[in-house]
N, C-alpha and C positions, 0 to 999 in steps of 0.2 A: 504494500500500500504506500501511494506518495503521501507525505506528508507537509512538499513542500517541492520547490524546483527553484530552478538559480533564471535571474531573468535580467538582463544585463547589469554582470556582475555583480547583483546583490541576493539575497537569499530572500525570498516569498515563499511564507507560510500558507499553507491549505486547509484549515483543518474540515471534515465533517462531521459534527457531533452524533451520537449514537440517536440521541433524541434531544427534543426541546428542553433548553435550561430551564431550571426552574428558576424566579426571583432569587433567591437565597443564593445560587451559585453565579450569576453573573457576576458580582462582584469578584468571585475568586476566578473565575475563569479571566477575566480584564485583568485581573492581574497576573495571575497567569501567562497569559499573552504579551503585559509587560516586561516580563522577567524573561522570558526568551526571545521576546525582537533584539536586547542586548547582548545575548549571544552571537560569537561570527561561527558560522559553518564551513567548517573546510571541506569539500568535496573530496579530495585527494588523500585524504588522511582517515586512516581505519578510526571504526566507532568501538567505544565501549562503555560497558557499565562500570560506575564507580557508586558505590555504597556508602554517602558520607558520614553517617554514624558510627560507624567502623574506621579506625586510623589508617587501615590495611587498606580500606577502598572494595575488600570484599565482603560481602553477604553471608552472616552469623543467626544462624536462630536466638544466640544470646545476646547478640548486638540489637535484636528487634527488638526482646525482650525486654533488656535495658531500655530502651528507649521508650517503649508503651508505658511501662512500669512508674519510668519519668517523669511521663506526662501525664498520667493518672494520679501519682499521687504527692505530685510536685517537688518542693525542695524538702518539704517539710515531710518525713513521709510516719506518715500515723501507726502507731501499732495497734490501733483496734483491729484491722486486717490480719495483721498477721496474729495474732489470739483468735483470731476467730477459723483460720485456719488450721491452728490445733486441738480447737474442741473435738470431742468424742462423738460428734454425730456424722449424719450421713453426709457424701460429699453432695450430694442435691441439694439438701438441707442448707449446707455450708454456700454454695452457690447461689439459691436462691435469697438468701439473707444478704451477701455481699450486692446482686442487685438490687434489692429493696434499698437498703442502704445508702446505694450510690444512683437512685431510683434509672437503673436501666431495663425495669419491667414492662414488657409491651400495652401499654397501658393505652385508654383513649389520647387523652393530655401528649405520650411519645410519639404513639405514632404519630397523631396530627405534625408536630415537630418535624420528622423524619418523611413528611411529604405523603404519607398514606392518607389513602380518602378516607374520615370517615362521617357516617352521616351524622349520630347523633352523639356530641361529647359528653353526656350526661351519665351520672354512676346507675348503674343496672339494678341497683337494688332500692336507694331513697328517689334519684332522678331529681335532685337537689342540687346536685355540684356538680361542679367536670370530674372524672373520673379519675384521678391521677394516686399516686400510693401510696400519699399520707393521710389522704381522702380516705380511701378504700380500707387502710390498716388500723386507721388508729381515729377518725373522726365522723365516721359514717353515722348516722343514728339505727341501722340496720345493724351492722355490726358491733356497734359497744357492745350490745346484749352478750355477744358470741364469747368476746373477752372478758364479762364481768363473769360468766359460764365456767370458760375455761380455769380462769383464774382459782375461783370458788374450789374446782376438783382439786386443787393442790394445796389446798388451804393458805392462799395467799393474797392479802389485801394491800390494795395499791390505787392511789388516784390514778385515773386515767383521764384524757383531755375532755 
């Protein structure tokens, strides 16, 4: 595929996108497109991949790692994560909590976010609020019931919101 051709003596880009940008990404694609018109292309010169996370310039599962890891949990990086990683329960379990937490659960409120259609933002159960997962977990008035329930079976009293 071309992604570009030389047209006297200067380099023109092509690109054709897979599908229609959304709003949210124009901006990074414009820049995008700013940061490589500043690139020169040499035509005569072999291409390669260079890996900038990596010093080496080559591609690491632990260099991606590192770097996600980075940007998740910034300079500051929290140990509730990693306690929460050595609790005695299931790794689902343990999964499931780190997204509520870090609310990456496919919720109404994300996906709208992440560009999925959806029709109606409202929680399933009161139809009160947007549906999102401090909503859903801990403020719903369908659900308190559930937690003051649970609670109750382990003999354990606690405000809740």
């Amino acid at each position: 595929m071309q992604m570009g051709s030389n047209t006297s003596a200067e380099w023109e880009w092509k690109f054709n996108w897979r599908r229609p940008l959304f709003d949210s990404e124009i901006a990074m694609a414009d820049g995008f497109l700013g940061e490589i018109a500043q690139r020169e292309i040499h035509p005569q010169r072999e291409d390669n991949w260079v890996w900038k996370p990596n010093p080496s310039g080559s591609y690491s599962t632990k260099s991606t790692y590192d770097l996600l890891w980075g940007e998740s949990m910034g300079e500051n990086q929290d140990t509730t994560f990693e306690e929460l990683w050595k609790l005695k329960i299931s790794a689902k379990s343990s999964v499931f909590a780190w997204s509520l937490i870090r609310d990456r659960l496919p919720t109404k409120l994300n996906l709208k976010r992440r560009q999925v259609m959806v029709n109606d933002n409202l929680c399933p159960f009161c139809s009160n609020n947007e549906e999102e997962a401090a909503h859903l977990f801990f403020n719903c008035s369908k659900i308190l019931p559930l937690w003051w329930e649970s609670l109750s079976w382990i003999n354990l009293v606690t405000a809740l919101p």
